[in-house]
KEBA-976087 format. One record per residue (C-alpha): residue number from 1; residue in three letters; x, y, z. Coordinates in pm, 1 decimal. Example, Ala and Ser with C-alpha at 12.3 -4.5 7.8 and 13.67 -1.06 7.14 Angstrom:
1; ALA; 1230.0; -450.0; 780.0
2; SER; 1367.0; -106.0; 714.0
***
This chain:
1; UNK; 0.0; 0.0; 0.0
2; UNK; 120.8; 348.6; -96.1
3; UNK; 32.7; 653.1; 158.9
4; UNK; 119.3; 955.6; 17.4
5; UNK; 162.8; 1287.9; 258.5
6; UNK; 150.2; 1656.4; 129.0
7; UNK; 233.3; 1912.9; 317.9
8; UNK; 302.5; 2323.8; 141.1
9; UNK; 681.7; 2174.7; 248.4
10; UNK; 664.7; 1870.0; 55.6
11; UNK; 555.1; 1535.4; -41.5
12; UNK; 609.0; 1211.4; 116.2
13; UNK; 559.1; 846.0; -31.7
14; UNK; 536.2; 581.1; 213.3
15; UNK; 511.9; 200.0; 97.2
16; UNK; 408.9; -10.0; 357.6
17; UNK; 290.7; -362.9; 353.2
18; UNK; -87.6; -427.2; 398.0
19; UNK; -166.0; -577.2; 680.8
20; UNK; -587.5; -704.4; 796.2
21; UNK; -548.2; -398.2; 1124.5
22; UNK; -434.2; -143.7; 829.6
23; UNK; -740.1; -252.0; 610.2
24; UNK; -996.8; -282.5; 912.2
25; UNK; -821.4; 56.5; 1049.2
26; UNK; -885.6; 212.2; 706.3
27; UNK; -1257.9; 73.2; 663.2
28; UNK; -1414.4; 166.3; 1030.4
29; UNK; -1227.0; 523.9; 986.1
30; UNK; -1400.1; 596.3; 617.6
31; UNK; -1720.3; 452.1; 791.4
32; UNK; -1705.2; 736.2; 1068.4
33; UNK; -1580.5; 989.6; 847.6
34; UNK; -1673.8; 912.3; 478.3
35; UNK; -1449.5; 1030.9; 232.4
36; UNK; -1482.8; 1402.1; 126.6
37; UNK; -1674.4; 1487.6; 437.2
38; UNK; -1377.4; 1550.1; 661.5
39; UNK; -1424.2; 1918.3; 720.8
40; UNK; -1747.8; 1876.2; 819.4
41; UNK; -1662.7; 1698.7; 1135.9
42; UNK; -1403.9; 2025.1; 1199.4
43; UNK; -1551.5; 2271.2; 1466.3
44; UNK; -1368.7; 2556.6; 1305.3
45; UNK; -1466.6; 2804.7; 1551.3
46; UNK; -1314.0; 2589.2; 1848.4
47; UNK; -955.1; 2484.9; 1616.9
48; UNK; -937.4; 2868.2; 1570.6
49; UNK; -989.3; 2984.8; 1910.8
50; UNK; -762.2; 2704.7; 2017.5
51; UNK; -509.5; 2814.8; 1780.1
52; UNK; -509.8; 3241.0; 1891.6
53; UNK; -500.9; 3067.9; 2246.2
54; UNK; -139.0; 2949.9; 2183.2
55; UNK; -5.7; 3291.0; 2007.8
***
């Protein structure tokens, strides 16, 4: 299996071997979050606020 990582520094490509905890990792996490849908489970308000709370 390839995982590929982007980042505005870069872009990693990771081989690893596919394993049955990678595939059932993979398969409950796209049935809690389905693909494309990922930003709707952000509360942006709260990630921001926690964010200006650092600076």
């Amino acid at each position: 299996m390839y995982l590929v990582l982007r980042s505005p520094a870069g872009t990693a490509l990771l081989e690893v071997p596919v394993r049955e905890d990678v595939r059932t990792f993979l398969e409950n996490t796209e049935a809690l979050v389905p693909r494309g849908t990922e930003s709707g489970h952000i509360d942006w308000n709260l990630e921001l606020a926690n964010l200006f709370a650092k600076s």
